[in-house]
C-alpha positions in Angstrom: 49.0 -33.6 -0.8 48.0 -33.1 -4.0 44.2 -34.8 -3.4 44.1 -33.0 -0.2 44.6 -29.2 -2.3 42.2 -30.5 -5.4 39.5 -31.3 -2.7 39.8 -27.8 -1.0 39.3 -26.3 -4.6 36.6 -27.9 -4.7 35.0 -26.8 -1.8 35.8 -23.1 -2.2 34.6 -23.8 -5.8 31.3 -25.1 -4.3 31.0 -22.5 -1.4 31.5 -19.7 -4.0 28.4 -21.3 -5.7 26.2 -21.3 -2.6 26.9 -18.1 -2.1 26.0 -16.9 -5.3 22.7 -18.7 -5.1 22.1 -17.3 -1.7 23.0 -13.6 -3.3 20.2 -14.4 -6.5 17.8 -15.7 -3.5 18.1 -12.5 -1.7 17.7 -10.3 -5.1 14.3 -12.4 -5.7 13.0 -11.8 -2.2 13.8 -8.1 -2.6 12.3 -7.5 -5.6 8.8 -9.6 -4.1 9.1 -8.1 -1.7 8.9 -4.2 -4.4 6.1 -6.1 -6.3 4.3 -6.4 -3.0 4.0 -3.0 -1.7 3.3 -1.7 -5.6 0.5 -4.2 -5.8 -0.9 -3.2 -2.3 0.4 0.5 -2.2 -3.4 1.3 -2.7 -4.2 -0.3 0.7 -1.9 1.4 2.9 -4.1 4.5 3.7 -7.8 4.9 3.1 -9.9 7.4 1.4 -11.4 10.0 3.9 -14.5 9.6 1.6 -14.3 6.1 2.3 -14.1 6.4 6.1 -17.2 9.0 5.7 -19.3 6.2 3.5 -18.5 3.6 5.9 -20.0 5.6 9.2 -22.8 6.5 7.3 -23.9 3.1 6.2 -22.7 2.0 9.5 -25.5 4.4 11.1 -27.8 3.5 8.4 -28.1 0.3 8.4 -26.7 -0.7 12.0 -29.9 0.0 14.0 -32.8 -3.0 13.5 -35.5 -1.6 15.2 -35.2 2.0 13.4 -38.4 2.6 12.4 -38.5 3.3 8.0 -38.6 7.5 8.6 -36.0 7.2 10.3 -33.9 6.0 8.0 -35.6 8.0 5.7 -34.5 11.0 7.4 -31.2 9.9 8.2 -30.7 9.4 4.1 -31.7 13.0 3.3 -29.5 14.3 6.3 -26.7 12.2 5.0 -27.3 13.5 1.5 -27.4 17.2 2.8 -23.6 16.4 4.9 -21.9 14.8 2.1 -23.5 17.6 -0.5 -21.7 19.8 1.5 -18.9 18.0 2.0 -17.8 16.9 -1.5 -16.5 20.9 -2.3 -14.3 20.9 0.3 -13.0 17.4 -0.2 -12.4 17.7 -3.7 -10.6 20.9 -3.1 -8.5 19.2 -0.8 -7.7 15.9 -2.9 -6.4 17.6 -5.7 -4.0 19.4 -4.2 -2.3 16.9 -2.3 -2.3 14.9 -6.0 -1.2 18.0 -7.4 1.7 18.3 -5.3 2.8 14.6 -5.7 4.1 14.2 -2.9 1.4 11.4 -2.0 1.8 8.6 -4.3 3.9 5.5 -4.4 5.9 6.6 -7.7 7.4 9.7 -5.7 8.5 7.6 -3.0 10.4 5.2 -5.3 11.8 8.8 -6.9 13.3 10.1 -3.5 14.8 6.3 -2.6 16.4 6.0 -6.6 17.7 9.5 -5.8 19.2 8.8 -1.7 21.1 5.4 -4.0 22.7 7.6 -6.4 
């Protein structure tokens, strides 16, 4: 009887140490899992003036048979747009940074404060 309780002990001894391994596993895949999104938080939504560039060079360059004043013209057009365009845009990036409600720090704020 004596074998029979020392190798039970043993085996809660060892399932206690699996499960402790399986708890620090966990703990690494979480905190991947943080370094992930703060690596690629920059990624998740893009730039408006990016989306804008993007078109324009898409219409720019897309066409092969456009003849050169074309493309001329479409540069000067696009160079009138986005002159008139960058005001407004500016104006409206910095206050959604000024309110800070947009970046990935305040996010990590609000979810520390819903633990506590």
């Amino acid at each position: 009887m004596n074998e029979l309780e020392a190798r039970k002990r043993a085996l809660v001894a060892e399932s206690e140490l699996y499960r402790q391994m399986v708890r620090l596993e966990l703990q690494n895949l979480r905190l991947y899992g943080l370094q992930f999104k703060q690596k690629f938080a920059g990624f998740r939504k893009p730039s408006p003036v990016f989306i804008l560039v993007a078109a324009l060079a898409g219409a720019f360059f897309g066409r092969k048979r456009g003849s050169s004043l074309r493309r001329a013209a479409m540069a000067i057009l696009s160079w009138q747009l986005s002159n008139r365009l960058m005001p407004f845009l500016a104006g409206l990036f910095s206050q959604s940074r000024a309110s800070g409600t947009d970046g990935p720090s305040s996010r990590a704020e609000s979810a520390n404060a819903r633990r506590a």
